[in-house]
BAVOLO-291520 format. One line per field, with one value per residue (C-alpha): residue number from 1; x, y negated, z negated. Coordinates in Angstrom, 2 decimals, always signed. Example, Ala and Ser with C-alpha at 12.3 -4.5 7.8 and 13.67 -1.06 7.14 Angstrom:
residues 2
tise	(1|2);
c1	(+12.30|+13.67);
c2	(+4.50|+1.06);
c3	(-7.80|-7.14);
END
This chain:
residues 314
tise	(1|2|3|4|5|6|7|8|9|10|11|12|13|14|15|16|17|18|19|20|21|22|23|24|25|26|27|28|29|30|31|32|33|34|35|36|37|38|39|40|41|42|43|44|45|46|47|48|49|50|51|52|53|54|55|56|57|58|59|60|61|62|63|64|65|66|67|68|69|70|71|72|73|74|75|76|77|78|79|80|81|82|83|84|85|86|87|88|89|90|91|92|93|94|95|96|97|98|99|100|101|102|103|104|105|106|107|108|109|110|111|112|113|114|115|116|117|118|119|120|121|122|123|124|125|126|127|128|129|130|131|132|133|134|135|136|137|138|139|140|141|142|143|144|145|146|147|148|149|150|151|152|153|154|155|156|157|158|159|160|161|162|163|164|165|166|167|168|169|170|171|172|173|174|175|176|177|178|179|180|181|182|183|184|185|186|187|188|189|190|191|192|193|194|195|196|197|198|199|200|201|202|203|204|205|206|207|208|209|210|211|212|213|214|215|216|217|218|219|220|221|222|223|224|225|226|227|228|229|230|231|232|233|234|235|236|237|238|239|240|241|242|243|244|245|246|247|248|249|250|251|252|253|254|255|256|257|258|259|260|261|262|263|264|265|266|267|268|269|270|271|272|273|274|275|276|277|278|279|280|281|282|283|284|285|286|287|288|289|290|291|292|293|294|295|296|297|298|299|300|301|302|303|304|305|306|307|308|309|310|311|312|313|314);
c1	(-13.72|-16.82|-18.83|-23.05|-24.83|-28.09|-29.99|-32.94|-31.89|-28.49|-27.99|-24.15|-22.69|-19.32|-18.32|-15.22|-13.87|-13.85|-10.76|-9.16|-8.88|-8.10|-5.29|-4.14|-4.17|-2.47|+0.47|+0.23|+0.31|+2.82|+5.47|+3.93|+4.93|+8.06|+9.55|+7.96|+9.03|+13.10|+12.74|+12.13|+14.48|+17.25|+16.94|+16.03|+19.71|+20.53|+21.20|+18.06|+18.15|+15.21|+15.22|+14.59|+12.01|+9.81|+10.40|+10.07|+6.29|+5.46|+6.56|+4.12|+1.01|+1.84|+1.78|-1.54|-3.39|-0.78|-2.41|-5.83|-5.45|-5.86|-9.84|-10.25|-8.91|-11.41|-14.12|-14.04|-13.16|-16.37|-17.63|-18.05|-19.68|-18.28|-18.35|-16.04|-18.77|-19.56|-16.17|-13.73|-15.43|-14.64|-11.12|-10.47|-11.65|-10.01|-6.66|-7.30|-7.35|-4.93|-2.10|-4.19|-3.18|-0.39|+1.36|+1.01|+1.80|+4.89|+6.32|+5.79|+7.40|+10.39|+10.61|+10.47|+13.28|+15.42|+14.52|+15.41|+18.47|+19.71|+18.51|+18.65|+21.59|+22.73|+19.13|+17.49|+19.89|+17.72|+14.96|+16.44|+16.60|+15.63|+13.45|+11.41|+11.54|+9.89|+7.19|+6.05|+5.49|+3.43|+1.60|+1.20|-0.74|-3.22|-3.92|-4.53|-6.47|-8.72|-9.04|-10.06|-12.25|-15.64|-14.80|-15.97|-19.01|-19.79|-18.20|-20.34|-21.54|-25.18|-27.05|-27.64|-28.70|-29.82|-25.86|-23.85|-21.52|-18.95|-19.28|-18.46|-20.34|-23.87|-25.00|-23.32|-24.70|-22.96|-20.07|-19.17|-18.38|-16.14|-14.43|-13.63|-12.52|-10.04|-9.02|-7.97|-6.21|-4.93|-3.62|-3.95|-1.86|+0.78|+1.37|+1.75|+4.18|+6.06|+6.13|+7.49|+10.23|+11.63|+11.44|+13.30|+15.87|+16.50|+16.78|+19.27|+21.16|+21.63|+23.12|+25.54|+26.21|+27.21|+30.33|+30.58|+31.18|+31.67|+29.29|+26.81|+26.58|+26.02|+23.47|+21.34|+21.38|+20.50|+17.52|+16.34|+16.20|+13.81|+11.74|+11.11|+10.09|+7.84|+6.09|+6.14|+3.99|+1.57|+0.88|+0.51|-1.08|-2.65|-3.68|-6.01|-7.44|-8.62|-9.57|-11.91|-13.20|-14.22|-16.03|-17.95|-19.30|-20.18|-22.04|-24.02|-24.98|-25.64|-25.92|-27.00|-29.44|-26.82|-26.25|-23.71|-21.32|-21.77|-20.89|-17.59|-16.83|-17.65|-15.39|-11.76|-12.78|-12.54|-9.09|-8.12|-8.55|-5.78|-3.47|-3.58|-2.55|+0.52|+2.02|+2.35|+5.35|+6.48|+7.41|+9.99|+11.42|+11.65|+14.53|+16.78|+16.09|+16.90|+20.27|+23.30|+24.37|+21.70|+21.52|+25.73|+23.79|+21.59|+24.10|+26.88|+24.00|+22.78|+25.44|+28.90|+27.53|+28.99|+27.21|+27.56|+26.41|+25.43|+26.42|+24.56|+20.54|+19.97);
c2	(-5.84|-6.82|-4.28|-4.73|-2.88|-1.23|-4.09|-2.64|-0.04|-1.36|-4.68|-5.32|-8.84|-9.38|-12.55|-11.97|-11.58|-15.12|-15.48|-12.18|-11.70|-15.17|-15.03|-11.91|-12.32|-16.11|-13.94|-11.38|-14.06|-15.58|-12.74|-10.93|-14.02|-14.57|-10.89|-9.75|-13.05|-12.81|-8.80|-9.83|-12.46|-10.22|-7.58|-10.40|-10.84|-6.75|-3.92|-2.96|+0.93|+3.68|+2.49|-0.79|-0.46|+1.52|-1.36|-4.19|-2.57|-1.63|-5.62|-6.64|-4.59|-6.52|-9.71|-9.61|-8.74|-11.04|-14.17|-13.31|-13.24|-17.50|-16.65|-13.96|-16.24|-18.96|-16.93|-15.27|-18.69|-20.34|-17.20|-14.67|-16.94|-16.44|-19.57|-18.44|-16.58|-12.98|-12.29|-13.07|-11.11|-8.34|-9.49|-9.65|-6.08|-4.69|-6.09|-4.45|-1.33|-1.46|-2.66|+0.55|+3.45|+1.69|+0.93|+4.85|+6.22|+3.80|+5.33|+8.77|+8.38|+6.60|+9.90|+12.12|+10.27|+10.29|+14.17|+15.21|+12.93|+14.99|+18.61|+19.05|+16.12|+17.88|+19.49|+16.53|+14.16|+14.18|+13.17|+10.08|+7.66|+4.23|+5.23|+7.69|+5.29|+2.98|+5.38|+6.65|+2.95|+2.68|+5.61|+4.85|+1.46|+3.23|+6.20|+3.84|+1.25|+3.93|+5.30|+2.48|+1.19|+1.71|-0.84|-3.36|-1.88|-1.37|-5.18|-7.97|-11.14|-11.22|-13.03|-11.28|-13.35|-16.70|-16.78|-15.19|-13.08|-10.72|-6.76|-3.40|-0.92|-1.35|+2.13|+4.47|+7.54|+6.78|+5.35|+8.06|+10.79|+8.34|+7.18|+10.55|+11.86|+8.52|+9.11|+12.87|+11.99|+8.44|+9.25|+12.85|+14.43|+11.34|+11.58|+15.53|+15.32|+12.29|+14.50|+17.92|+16.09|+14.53|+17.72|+19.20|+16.51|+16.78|+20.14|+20.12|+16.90|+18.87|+22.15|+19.58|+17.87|+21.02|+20.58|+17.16|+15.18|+11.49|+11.55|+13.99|+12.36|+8.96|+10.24|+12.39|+8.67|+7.20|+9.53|+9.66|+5.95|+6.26|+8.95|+7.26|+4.09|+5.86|+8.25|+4.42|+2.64|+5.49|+5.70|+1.98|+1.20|+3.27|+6.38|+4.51|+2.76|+6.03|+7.41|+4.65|+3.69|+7.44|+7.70|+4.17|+5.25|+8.83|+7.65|+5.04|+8.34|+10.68|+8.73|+5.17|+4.84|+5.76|+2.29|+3.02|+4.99|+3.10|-0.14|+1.50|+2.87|-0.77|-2.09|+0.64|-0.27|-4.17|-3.63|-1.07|-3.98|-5.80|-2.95|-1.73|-5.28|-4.77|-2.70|-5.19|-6.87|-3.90|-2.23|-4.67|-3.59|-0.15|-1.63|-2.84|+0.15|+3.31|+2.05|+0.23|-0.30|-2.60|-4.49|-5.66|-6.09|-9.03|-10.14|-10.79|-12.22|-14.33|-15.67|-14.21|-15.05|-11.77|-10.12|-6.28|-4.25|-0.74|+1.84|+4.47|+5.17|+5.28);
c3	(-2.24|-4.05|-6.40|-6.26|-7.99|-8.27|-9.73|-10.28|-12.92|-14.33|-14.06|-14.57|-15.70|-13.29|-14.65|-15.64|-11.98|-11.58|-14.10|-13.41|-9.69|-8.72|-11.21|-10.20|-6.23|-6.54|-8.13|-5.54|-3.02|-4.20|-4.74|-1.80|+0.72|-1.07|-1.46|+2.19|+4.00|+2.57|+3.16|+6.78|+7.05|+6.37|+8.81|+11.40|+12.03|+11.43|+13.81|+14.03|+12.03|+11.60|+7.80|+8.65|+11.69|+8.94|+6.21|+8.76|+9.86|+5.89|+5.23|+8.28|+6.98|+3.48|+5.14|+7.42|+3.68|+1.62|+4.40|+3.96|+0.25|-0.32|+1.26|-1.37|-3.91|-3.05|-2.76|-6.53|-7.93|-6.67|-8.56|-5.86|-3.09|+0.21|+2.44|+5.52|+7.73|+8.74|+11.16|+8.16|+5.60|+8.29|+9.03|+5.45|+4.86|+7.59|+6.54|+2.85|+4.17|+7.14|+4.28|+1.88|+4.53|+6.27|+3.57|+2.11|+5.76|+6.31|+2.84|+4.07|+7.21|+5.25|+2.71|+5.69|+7.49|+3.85|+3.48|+7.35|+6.86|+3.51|+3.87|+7.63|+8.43|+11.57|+12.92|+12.75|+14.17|+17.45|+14.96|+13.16|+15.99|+16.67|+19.80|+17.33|+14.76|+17.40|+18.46|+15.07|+13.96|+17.22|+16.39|+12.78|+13.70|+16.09|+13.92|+10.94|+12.91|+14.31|+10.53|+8.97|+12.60|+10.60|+8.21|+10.34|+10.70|+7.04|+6.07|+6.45|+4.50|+3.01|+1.21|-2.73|-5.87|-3.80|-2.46|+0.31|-0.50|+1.19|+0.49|+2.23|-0.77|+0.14|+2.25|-0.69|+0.83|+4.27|+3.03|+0.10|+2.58|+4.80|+1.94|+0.88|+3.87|+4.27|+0.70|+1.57|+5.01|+4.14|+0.57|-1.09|+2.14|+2.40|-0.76|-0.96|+1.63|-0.43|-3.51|-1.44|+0.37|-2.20|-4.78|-1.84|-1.88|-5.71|-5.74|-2.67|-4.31|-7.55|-5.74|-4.12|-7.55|-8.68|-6.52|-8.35|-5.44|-5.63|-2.47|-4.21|-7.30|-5.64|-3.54|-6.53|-8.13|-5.18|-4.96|-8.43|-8.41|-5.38|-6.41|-9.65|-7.64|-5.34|-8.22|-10.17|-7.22|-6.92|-10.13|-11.17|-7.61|-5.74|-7.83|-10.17|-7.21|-5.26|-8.72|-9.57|-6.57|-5.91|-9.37|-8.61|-5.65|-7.04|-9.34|-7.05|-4.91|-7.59|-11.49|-10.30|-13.29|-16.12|-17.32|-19.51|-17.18|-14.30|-16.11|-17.10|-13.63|-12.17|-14.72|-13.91|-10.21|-10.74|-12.45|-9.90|-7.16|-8.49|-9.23|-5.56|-4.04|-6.18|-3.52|-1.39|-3.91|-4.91|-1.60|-0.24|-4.01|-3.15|+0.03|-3.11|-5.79|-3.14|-2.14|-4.01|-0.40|+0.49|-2.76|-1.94|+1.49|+0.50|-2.35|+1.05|+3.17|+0.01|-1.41|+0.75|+4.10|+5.65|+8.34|+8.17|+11.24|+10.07|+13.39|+12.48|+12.08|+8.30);
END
């Protein structure tokens, strides 16, 4: 998503983007097809369980941006010039942000099926079906799609510096308050409810421990692991994204003509680019860290050639 500045006051060099994001989003590309495409390929030929109808749709959002990534890569190569025309700037905009919030809300509603599953494993069997599983994906994808709608409104290729170029952070003082209120529905609330279920679950996992259970303790590990992969993502990915993407554009509304600051928020918000397409190789990774049961999983479908057909909706 491409940074222009107030020219007039604080001219800001942005050369350096034609090393680092290319670099950066060929190895996204890469690892995003590669991890995404196998994660897929694997539950193609599984009983189809709530765990994995939430993974399959978080592995599709990663794909639609992971495919639009080769125009992006192009485009800051030839140093930001963007030869592919107005309706794929758009397209790949609105795939940035449909893998941003669907990726966040497809984690949430795979915490909240984890949490209901180990504090409430009896209440909330009626909960932890495939047919919900089914319908909250549905709903997920229009909720998002509507949340992210104005996108293609604000996205569009122009022409800046004698060349066109592809941009969405032009009208600052329109686009401030809707990026704040996505920020606070798409992310700060998603990721409140990640952090309260699973402090529920470790809490309720180390009350069971207590009992020192082989299935307690197995589960507590099981759950750390997660957590720590979860809390891991959101900090390396998306936290410093929000974080300096809300400080750019604050200070385009309300500090455009300090030089010196804006230069350094235009710089965090160039690296945070990067950082946030990480989550789309690091999610089918969170399939293999919450589970030893899935890792034998893909070691038997890898290298054993068993097929094992879980029964129950996990």
């Amino acid at each position: 998503m491409s940074v222009y500045d107030n020219v007039t006051f604080c001219p800001v060099s942005q050369s350096y983007k034609r090393i680092l994001l290319p670099l950066t989003y060929s190895l996204v590309f890469v690892l995003g097809l590669t991890l995404n495409g196998v994660l897929l390929g694997l539950m193609y030929s599984r009983t189809r369980t709530c765990s994995f109808i939430y993974l399959a749709n978080l592995a599709v959002a990663d794909l639609l941006y992971v495919l639009a990534l080769p125009l992006l890569i192009v485009s800051y190569a030839l140093g930001d010039i963007w030869p592919f025309g107005d309706v794929l700037c758009k397209a790949v905009r609105f795939f940035f942000y449909l893998n941003l919030h669907g990726s966040v809300m497809f984690l949430t509603c795979i915490c909240v099926h984890r949490f209901l599953g180990v504090c409430y494993p009896v209440a909330a069997l009626r909960y932890r079906t495939r047919r919900v599983a089914v319908m909250m994906s549905g709903l997920i994808w229009v909720l998002v799609m509507l949340e992210i709608l104005p996108t293609l409104i604000f996205a569009h290729s122009g022409f800046i510096n004698n060349r066109t170029v592809c941009y969405d952070l032009d009208q600052y003082h329109i686009f401030f308050p809707y990026v704040m209120t996505i920020t606070v529905v798409g992310f700060l609330l998603p990721f409140l409810v990640i952090l309260t279920c699973y402090c529920t679950m470790m809490r309720m996992l180390y009350q069971s421990g207590k009992n020192n259970s082989h299935m307690g303790k197995e589960m507590r590990k099981n759950a750390v692991r997660t957590i720590l992969a979860v809390c891991l993502m959101f900090v390396l990915c998306f936290v410093p994204y929000h974080v300096a993407r809300t400080t750019y554009l604050f200070l385009q509304v309300y500090m455009s003509k300090n030089c010196t600051v804006l230069y350094a928020a235009t710089i965090c918000y160039e690296i945070g680019k990067p950082l946030i397409s990480l989550n789309c190789c690091a999610n089918p990774l969170l399939y293999f860290l919450g589970s030893a049961r899935h890792r034998k999983k893909l070691w038997a479908q890898l290298f054993i050639r068993q097929k094992i057909h879980p029964t129950v909706c996990r």
